[in-house]
Residue frames relative to the residue before (quaternion, step in Angstrom):
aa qw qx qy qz dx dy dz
X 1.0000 0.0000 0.0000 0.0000 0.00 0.00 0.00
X 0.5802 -0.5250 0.5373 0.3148 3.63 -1.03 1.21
X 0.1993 -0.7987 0.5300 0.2038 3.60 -1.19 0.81
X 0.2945 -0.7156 0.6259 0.0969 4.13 -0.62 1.10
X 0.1300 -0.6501 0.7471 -0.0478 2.87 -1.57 1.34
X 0.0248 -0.6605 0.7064 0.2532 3.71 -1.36 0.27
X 0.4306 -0.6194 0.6552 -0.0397 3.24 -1.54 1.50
X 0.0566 0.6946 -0.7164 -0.0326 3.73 -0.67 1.13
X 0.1227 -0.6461 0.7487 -0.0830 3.56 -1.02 1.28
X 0.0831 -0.6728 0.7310 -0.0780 3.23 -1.29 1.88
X 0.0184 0.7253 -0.6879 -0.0209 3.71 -0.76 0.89
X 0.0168 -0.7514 0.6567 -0.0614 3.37 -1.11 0.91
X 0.5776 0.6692 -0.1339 0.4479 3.38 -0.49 1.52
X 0.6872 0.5499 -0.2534 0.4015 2.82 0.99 -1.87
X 0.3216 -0.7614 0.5284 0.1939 3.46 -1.35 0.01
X 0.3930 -0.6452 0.2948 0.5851 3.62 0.36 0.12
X 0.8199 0.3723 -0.1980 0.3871 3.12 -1.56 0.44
X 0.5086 0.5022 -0.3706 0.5931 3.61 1.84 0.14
X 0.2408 -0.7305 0.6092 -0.1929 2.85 -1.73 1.70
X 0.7718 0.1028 -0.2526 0.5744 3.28 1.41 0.17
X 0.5989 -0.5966 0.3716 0.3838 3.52 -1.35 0.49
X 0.0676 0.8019 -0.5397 0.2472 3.89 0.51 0.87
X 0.7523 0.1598 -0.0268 0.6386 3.46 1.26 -1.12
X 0.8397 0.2971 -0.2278 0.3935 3.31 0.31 -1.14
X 0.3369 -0.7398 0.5371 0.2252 3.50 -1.23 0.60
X 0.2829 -0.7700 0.5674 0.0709 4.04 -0.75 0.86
X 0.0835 0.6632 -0.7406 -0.0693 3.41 -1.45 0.26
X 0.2719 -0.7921 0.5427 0.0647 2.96 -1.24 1.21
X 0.1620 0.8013 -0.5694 -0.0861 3.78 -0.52 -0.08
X 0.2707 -0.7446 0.5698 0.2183 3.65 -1.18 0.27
X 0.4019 -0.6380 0.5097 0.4144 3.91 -0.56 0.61
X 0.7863 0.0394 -0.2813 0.5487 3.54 -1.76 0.96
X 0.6916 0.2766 -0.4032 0.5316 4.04 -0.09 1.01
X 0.2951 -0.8337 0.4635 0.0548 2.67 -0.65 2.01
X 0.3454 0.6980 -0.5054 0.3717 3.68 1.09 0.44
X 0.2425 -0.7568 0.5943 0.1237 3.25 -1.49 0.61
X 0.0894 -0.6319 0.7395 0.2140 4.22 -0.61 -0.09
X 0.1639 0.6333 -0.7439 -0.1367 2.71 -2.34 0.51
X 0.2384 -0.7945 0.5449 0.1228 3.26 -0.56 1.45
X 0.0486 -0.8826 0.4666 -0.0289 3.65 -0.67 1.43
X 0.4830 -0.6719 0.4418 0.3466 3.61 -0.29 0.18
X 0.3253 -0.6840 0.4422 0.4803 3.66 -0.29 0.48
X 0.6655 0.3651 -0.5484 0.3508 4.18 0.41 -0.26
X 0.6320 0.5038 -0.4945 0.3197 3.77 0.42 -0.03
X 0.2666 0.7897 -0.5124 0.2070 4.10 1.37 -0.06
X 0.7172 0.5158 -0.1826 0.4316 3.29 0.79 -1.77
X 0.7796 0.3965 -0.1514 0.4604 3.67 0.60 -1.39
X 0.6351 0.1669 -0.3125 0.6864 3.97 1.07 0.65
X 0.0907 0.6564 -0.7210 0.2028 3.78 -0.16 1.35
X 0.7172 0.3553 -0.3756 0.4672 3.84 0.59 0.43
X 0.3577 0.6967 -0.5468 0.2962 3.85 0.64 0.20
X 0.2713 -0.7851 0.4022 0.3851 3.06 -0.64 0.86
X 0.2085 0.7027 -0.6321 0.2514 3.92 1.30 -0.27
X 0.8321 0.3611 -0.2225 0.3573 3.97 0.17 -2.03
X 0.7077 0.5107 -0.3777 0.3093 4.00 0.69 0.34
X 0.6154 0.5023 -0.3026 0.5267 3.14 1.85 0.08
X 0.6411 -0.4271 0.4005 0.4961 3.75 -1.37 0.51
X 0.4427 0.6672 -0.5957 0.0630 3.72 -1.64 0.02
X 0.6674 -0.4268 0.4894 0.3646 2.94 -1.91 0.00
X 0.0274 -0.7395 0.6561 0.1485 3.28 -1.41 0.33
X 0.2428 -0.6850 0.6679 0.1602 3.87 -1.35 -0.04
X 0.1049 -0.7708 0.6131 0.1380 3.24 -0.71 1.08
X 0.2788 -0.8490 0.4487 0.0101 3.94 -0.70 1.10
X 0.3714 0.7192 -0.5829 0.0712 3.91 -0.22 1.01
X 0.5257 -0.5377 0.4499 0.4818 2.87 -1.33 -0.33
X 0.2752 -0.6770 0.6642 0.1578 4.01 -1.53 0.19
X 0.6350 -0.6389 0.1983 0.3864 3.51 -1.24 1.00
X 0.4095 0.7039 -0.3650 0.4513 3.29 1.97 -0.55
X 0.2095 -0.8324 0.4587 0.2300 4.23 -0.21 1.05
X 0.6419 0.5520 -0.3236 0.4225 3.69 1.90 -0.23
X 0.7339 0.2313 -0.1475 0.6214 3.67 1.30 -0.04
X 0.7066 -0.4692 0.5286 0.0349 3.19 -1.84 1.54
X 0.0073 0.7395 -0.6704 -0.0602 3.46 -0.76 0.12
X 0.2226 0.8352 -0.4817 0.1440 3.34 -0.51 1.84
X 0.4181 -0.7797 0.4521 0.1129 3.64 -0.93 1.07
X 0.1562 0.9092 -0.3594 -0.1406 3.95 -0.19 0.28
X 0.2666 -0.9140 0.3046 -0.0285 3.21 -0.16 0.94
X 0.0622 0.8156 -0.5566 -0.1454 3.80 -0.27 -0.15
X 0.0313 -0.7738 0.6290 -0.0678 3.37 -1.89 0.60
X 0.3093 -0.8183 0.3711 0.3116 3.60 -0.48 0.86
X 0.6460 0.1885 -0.3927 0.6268 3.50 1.60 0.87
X 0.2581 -0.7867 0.5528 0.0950 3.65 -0.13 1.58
X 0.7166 0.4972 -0.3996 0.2822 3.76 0.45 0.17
X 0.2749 0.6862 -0.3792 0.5566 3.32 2.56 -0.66
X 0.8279 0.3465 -0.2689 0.3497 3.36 -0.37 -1.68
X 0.6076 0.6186 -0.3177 0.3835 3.99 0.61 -1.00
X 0.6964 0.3695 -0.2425 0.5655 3.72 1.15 -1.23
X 0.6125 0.5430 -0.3833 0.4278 3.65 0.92 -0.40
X 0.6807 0.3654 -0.2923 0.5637 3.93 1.08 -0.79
X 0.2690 0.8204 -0.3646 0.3488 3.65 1.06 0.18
X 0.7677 0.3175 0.1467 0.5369 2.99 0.70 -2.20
X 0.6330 0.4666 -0.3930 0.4765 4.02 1.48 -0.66
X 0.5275 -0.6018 0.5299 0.2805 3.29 -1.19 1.38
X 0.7381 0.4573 -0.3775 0.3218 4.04 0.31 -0.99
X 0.8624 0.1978 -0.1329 0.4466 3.04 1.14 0.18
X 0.0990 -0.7713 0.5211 -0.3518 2.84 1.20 2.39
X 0.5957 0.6131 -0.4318 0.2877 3.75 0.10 -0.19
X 0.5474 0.7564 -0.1873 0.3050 3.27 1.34 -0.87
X 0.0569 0.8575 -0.5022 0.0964 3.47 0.06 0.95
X 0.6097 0.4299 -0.1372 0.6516 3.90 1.45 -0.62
X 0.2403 0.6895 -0.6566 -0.1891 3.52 -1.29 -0.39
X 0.0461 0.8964 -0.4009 -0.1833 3.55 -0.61 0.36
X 0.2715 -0.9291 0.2505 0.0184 3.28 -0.35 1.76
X 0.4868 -0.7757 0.3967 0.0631 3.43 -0.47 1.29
X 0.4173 0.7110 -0.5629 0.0583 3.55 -0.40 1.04
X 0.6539 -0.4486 0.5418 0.2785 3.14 -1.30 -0.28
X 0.3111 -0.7677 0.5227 0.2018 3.93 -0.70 1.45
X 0.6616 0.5247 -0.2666 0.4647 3.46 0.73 -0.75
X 0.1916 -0.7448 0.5478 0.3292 4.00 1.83 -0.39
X 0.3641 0.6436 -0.6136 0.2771 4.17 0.56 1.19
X 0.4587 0.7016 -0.3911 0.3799 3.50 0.40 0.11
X 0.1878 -0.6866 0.6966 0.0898 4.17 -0.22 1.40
X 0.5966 -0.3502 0.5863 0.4215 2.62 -1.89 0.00
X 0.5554 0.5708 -0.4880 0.3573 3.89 0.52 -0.13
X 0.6951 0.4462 -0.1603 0.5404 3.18 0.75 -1.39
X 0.7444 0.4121 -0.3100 0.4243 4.39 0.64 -0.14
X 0.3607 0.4865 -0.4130 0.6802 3.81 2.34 -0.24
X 0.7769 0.2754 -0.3565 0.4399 3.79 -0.32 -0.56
X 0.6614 0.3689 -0.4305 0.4911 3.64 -0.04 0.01
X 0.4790 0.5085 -0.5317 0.4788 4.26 1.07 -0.70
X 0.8405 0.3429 -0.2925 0.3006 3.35 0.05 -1.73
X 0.6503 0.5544 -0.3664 0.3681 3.67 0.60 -0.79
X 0.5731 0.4714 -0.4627 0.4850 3.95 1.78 -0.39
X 0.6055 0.5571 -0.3944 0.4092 3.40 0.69 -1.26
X 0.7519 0.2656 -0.3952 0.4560 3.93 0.08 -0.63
X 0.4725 0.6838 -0.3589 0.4247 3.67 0.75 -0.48
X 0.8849 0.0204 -0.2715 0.3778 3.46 0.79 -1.18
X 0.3653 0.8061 -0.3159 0.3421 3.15 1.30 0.64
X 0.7005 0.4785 -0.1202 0.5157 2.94 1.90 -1.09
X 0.5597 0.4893 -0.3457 0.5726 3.40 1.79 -0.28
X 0.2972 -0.7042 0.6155 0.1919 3.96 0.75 -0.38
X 0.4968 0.6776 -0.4553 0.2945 3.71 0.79 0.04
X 0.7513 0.3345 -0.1063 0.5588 3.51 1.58 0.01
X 0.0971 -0.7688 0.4695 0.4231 3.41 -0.52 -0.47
X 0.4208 -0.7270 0.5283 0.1243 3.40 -0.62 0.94
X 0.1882 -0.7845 0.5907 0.0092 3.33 -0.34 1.62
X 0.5084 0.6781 -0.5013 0.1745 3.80 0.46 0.32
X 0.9350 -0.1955 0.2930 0.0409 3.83 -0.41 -0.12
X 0.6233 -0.2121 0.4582 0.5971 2.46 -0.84 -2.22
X 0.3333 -0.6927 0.6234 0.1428 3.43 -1.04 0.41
X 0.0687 -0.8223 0.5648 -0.0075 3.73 0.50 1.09
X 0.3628 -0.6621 0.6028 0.2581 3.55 -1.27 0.79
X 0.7943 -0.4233 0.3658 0.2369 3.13 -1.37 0.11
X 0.3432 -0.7067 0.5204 0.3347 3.47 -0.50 0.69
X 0.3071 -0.7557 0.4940 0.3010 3.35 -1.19 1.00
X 0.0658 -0.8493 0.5181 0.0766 3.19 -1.34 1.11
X 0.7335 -0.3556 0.2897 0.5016 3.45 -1.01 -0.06
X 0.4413 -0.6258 0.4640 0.4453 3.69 -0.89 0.79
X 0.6897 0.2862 -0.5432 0.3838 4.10 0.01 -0.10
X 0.5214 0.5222 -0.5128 0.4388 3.92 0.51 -0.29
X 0.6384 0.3810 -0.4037 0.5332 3.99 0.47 -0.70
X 0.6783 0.4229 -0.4533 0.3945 3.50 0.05 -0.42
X 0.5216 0.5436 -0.4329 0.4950 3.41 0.70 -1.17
X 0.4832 0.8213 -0.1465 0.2656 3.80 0.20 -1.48
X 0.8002 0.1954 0.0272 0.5663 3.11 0.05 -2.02
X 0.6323 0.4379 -0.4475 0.4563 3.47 1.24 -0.04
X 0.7143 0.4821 -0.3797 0.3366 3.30 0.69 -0.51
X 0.4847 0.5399 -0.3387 0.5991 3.60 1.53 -0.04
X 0.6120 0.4097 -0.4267 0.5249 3.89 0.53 -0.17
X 0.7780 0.3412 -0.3099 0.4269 3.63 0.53 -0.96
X 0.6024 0.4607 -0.4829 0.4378 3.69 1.39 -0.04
X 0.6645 0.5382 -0.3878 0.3439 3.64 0.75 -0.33
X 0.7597 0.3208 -0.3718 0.4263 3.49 1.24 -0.14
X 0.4884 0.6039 -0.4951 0.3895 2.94 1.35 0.94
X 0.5057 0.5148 -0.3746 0.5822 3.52 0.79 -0.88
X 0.6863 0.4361 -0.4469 0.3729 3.72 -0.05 -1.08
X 0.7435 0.4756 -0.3553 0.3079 3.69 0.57 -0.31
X 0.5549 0.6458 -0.3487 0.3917 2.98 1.58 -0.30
X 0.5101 -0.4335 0.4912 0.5574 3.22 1.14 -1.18
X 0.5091 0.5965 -0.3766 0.4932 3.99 1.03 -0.65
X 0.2590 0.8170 -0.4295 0.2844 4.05 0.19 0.81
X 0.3076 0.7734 -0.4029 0.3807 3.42 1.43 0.69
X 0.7540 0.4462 -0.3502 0.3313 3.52 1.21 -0.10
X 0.5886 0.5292 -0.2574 0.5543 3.89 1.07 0.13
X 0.3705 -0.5433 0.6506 0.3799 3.89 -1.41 -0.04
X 0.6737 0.4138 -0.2813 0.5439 3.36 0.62 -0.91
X 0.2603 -0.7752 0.5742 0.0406 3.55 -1.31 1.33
X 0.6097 0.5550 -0.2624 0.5014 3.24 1.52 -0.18
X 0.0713 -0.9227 0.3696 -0.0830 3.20 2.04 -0.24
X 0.9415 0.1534 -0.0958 0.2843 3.29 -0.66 -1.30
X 0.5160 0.7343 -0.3046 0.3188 3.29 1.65 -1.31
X 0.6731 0.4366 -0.1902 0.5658 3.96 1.30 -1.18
X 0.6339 0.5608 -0.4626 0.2641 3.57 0.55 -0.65
């Protein structure tokens, strides 16, 4: 049996006839997946310093564009206060390119820093191995090792974040771009 997801997509912002998050800010959530997205412009960081998305541990994705017109130029990061770290890359020159961020938490706020290192490292090789971006991070950090039900738990929540992002247009983490639609 084909698997069904309902997808609640809040956009706040939008202007008519806008098609990318430049202005408007999104939150994404799927029913039974306790993850949360918030897709933010980088000028709206400052002017929503109270969301709760930015007081809880998660994963972020920084998102620009690079002079190259067939590949993204994206950074991904985690912190167990994701709005500290966002205003801090704000102000870092190496990582001016940024125009998008999209931030990863967790509705239920279960997510350790154990459980937000293993999802960093498992995006970073993920989008490195698709080439569908260029990945402006570093270090390539392995996964944190967790318990085998916390990885399981894990790899599901990374399947259900990738077919989110994939709807957004944020697809940088698969070869296959069609990714989610068959899974």
């Amino acid at each position: 049996m084909a698997r069904t997801r309902n997808v609640r997509l809040y956009i706040q912002n939008c202007g008519s006839g806008t098609s990318d998050f430049d202005t408007a800010l999104a939150t994404v959530e799927i029913m039974n997946w306790t993850g949360h997205v918030l897709i933010i412009p980088r000028t709206n960081i400052v002017s929503e310093p109270d969301r709760n998305e930015f007081k809880r541990p998660g994963v972020y994705i920084l998102v620009g564009e690079t002079n190259d017109e067939q590949r993204t130029k994206i950074y991904v990061g985690e912190s167990e206060n994701v709005g500290n770290r966002l205003r801090k890359h704000q102000s870092d020159k190496s990582r001016d390119f940024w125009t998008v961020a999209c931030v990863i938490t967790s509705r239920d706020q279960n997510l350790t820093k154990a459980h937000i290192r293993y999802i960093e490292g498992r995006l970073i090789a993920m989008a490195r191995d698709a080439e569908t971006a260029s990945v402006t991070n570093n270090a390539s950090p392995e996964p944190a090792t967790l318990p085998e039900a916390d990885t399981a738990d894990m790899e599901y929540f990374i399947e259900q974040l990738r077919f989110t992002l994939s709807l957004l247009g944020f697809d940088y983490f698969g070869k296959d771009r069609r990714l989610v639609f068959g899974q």
